[in-house]
C-alpha positions, 0 to 999 in steps of 0.5 A: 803800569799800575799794580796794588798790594797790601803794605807788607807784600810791597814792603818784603821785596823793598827790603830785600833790593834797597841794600843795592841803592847807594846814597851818592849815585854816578847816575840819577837812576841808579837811586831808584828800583826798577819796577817789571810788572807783568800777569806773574806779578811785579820784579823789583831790581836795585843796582849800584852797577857793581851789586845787583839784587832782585826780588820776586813778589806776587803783586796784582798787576791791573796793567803791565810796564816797567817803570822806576821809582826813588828806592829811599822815598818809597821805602820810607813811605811804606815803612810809615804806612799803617799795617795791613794797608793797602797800596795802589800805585799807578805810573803816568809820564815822568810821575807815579801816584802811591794811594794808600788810605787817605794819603796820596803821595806823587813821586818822579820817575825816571824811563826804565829804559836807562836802568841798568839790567844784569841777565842770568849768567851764561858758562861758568859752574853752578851748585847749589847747597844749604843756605844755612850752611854758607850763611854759618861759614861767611858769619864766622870769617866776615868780620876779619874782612879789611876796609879800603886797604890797598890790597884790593883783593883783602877787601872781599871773602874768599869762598872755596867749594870743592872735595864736599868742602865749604870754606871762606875764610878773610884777613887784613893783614893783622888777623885771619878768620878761616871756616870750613863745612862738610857738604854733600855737593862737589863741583867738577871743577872746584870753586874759587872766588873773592866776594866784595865786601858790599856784596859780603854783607847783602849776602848775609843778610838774604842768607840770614832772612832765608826760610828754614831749609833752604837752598842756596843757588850759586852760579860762577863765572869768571868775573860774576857770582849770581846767588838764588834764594827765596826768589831773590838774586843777587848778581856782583862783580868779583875781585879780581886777585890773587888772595894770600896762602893762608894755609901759611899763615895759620900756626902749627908750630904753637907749644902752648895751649889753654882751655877758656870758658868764652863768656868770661874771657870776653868780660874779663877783656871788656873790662880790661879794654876800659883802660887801655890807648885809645888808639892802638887797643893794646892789652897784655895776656901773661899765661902761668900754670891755671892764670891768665893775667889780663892788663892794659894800660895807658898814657894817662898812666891808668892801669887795668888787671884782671885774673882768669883762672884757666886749664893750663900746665905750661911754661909761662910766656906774655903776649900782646894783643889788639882788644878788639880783634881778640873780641871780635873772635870771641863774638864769632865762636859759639860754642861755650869754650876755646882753646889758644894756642900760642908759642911765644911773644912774637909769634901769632896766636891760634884761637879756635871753638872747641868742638868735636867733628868736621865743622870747625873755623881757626882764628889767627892773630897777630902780636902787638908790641907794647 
């Protein structure tokens, strides 16, 4: 096999698989990308066998083959290269030379025969939709995703298509993140899966990187999802579980509600997180008619307060917070203002963007005793 390309045309597609390439493999061939040239160009594969991604690029291929190359040498090497250089590689035995000016680098291979490959999903739903849209609503839940927690099934989004509806939402047990979208496609067969945490994150950067107006194509079966964009796939494993009800989780009983401009709720929360325990993050938020007071302490008994003036005509009340989880909200809303609701000390908090129309996403966090 032997295929030339200026850097950047190699350097696209390297980008766009090498997030598949764990650093510690259960195989050797598992840390390299799969290389499939033919007269359409070059096809460049990664997996971990549970994620696989796949780029398309319009290599000149001088002869055809498939061979595997070590994903982080080559991508290390490319990204030094100088701009605009042009790269020939040429595949011999167990050994590939990478000429580009006057530097020439030979790197092992291993057989393509012992890559891994994932077909294209056979049965199963498919729909396609704006690649910006799904983007939009996995940015807005994503964060509130858990990590290794025992409940496998809390370890993923759920992504939910039916009724002209987009939803994901995600939780760890301490928060909840739901978003929802109005779209013009709707499934017979309403869709429903858990998307791992890994996955999660490749698919939000394809997404992120996707032209203007793209379109997003999903095909689900039972046990798979493959995502199309921009002659890229991606093809993971889904989570097998049940995820929780969280229409129960979301609050509807909350009697009190505040209007707060979001940059200074984040500032006046940053400042107060200086000075509260390092390990459990706790502040304290008491509401009264047009304040809220922001404190935080710690065992080094420092203390921390700090006064927002805020449109609020209700009963007082106090309730404790986990700093992070109340800034990792307010990093996801974009719009100027939100508003809180709560009931009372012990119940959870509801924080949602203010806006008007269908597009909207809700925010639940739990209460810390402090």
């Amino acid at each position: 096999m032997k295929f030339s390309a200026q850097r950047e045309s190699l350097l696209e597609p390297l980008q766009q698989v090498v997030g598949a390439v764990e650093r510690r493999q259960t195989s050797p061939v598992l840390g390299n990308i799969l290389f499939d040239g033919d007269v359409t160009g070059v096809t460049l594969t990664a997996t971990d066998s549970e994620i696989e991604l796949r780029a398309d690029s319009e290599l000149s291929v001088d002869e055809p083959g498939s061979a595997t190359l070590p994903a982080r040498k080559l991508l290390e090497i490319c990204r030094h290269l100088p701009e605009q250089a042009r790269v020939d590689v040429e595949f011999s035995g167990d050994k590939a030379v990478l000429k580009a000016g006057r530097s020439r680098f030979t790197l092992a291979t291993l057989p393509a025969d012992q890559f891994p490959r994932t077909d294209a999903l056979e049965g199963g739903e498919q729909v396609e939709l704006p690649a910006a849209d799904l983007h939009a609503c996995m940015r807005a839940t994503a964060f509130s995703m858990a990590q290794q927690d025992v409940r496998f099934y809390l370890n993923g989004l759920l992504v939910e298509i039916a009724d002209h509806k987009l939803c994901c939402v995600a939780t760890d047990g301490h928060r909840l993140a739901w978003s929802c979208i109005g779209i013009e496609v709707s499934p017979e067969t309403p869709l429903r899966a858990i998307i791992p945490r890994k996955s999660v994150g490749e698919l939000l950067r394809l997404l992120g990187s996707a032209e203007a107006g793209s379109e997003v194509s999903l095909h689900l079966t039972g046990q798979q999802l493959q995502a199309s964009v921009g002659g890229v796939r991606l093809t993971t494993r889904l989570v097998d579980g049940r995820f929780p009800d969280y229409d129960r989780v979301i609050p509807s009983d909350g009697d009190k509600e505040l209007l707060i401009d979001c940059q200074s709720l984040r500032q006046s929360l940053t400042r107060a997180s200086v000075l509260s325990n390092e390990k459990y993050r706790g502040i304290r938020l008491a509401l009264s008619e047009g304040t809220l007071t922001i404190s935080s302490n710690n065992p080094d008994q420092e203390e921390a307060i700090d006064e927002l003036e805020v449109d609020y005509t209700g009963e007082s009340t106090e309730i404790g917070f986990n700093v992070t989880y109340l800034l990792d909200v307010l990093g996801a809303i974009d719009t100027e203002s939100a508003r809180i609701i709560v009931k009372d000390g012990n119940s959870s908090a509801l924080l949602m963007p203010d806006v008007n129309g269908e597009g909207t996403s809700k925010y639940v966090v739990m209460p810390m005793r402090l």
